[in-house]
C-alpha positions as CSV (number, residue, x, y, z in Angstrom):
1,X,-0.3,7.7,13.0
2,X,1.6,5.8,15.9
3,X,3.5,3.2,15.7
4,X,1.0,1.4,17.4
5,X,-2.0,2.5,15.9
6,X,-0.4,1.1,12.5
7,X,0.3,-2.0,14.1
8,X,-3.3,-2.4,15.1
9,X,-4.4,-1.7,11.4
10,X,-1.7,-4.3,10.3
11,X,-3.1,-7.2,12.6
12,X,-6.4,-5.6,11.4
13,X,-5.4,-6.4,7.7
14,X,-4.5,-10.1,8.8
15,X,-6.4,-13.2,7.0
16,X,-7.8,-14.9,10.7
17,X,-6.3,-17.8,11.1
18,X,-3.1,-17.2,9.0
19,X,0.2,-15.5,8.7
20,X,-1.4,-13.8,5.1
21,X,-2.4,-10.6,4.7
22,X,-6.9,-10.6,3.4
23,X,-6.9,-8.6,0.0
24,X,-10.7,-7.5,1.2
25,X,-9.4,-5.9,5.0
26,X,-6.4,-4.2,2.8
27,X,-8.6,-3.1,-0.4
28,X,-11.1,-1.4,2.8
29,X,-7.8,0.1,4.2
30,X,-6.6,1.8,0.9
31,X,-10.7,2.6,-0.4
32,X,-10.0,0.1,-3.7
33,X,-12.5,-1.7,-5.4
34,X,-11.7,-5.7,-5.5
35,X,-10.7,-5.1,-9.3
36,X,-8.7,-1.8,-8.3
37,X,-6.7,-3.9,-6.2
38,X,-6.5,-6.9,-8.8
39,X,-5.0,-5.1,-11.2
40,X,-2.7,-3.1,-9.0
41,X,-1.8,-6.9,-7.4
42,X,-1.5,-7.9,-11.2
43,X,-3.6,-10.7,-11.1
44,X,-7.4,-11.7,-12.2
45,X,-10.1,-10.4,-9.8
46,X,-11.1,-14.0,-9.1
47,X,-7.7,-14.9,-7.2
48,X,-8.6,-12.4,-4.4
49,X,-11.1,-14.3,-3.6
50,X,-10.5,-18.2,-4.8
51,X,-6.5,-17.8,-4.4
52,X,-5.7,-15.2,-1.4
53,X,-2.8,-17.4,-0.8
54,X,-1.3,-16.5,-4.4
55,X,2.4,-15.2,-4.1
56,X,1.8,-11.9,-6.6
57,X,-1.1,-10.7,-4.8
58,X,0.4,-11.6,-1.0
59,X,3.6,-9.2,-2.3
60,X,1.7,-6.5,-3.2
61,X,-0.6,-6.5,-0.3
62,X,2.3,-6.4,1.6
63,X,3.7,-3.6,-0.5
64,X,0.6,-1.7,0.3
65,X,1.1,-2.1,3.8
66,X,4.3,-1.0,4.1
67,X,4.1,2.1,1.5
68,X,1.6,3.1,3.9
69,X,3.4,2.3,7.3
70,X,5.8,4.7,5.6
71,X,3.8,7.4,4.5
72,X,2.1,7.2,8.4
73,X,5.8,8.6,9.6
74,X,5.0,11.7,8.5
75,X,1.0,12.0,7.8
76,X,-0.8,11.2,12.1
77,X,-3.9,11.6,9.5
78,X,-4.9,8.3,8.3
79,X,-7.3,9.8,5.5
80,X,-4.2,12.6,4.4
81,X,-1.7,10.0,4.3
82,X,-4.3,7.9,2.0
83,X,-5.0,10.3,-0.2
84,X,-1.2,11.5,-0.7
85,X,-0.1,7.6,-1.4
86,X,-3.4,7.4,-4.2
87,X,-3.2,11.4,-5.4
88,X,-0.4,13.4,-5.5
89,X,1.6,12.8,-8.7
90,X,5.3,12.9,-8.2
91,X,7.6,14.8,-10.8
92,X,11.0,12.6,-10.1
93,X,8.6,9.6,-11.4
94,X,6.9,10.9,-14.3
95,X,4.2,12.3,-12.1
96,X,3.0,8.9,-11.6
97,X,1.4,8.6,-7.6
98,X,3.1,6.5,-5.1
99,X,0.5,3.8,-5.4
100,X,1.0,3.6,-9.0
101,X,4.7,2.7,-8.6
102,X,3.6,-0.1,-6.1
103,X,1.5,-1.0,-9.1
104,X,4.4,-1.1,-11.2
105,X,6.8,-3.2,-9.1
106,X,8.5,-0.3,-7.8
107,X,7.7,0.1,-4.4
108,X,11.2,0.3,-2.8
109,X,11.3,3.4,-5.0
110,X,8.2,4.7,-3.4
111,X,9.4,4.0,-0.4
112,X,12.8,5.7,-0.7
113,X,10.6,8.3,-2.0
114,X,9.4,9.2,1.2
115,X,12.5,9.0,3.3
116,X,14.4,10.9,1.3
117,X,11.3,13.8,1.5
118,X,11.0,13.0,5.2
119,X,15.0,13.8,5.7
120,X,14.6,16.7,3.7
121,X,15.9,15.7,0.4
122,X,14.1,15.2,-2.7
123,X,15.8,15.3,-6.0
């Protein structure tokens, strides 16, 4: 995906009206249900909706985001890239999938994940 294709998706992903991302336009993005993305997010289902200002869920929206502006360096395929971040289980991380460690508060290690495979290292 370009650069600019993701940046589209990004504003796309954008609460109207404010600098926060909308849990809704990113759980569409990534195919979650709203409780999916809840418990990813770690908080109640209700604060997508009555608190989509909350700090928790606003950091792991953003997570999201940028696990997948990531994973769209080296997937043009929206849909491939998507289904590699919620699928493929990595060994180095107990075979747990990419979104799972954004789940888990480790998405800088998701991340890293993917640069070190994109520069041809992974171990």
């Amino acid at each position: 995906m370009s650069a600019l294709a993701f940046f589209d998706m990004l504003e796309g992903a954008r609460e109207a009206g404010t600098s926060r991302l909308s849990a809704a336009a990113v759980a569409e993005i990534f195919e979650l249900q709203q409780q999916e993305l809840a418990a990813l997010a770690g908080v109640h289902r209700n604060t997508l909706r009555t608190h989509p200002e909350s700090p928790k869920l606003q950091v792991a929206l953003r997570d999201l985001m940028r696990l997948l502006s990531a994973a769209s360096e080296d997937h043009e395929d929206l849909p491939r890239a998507l289904f590699l971040i919620k699928n493929e289980p990595i060994p180095a991380f107990h075979h747990k999938t990419l979104i799972q460690l954004v789940g888990v508060g480790r998405a800088e290690d998701a991340i890293g994940y993917l640069e070190s495979v994109r520069s041809g290292f992974s171990g």
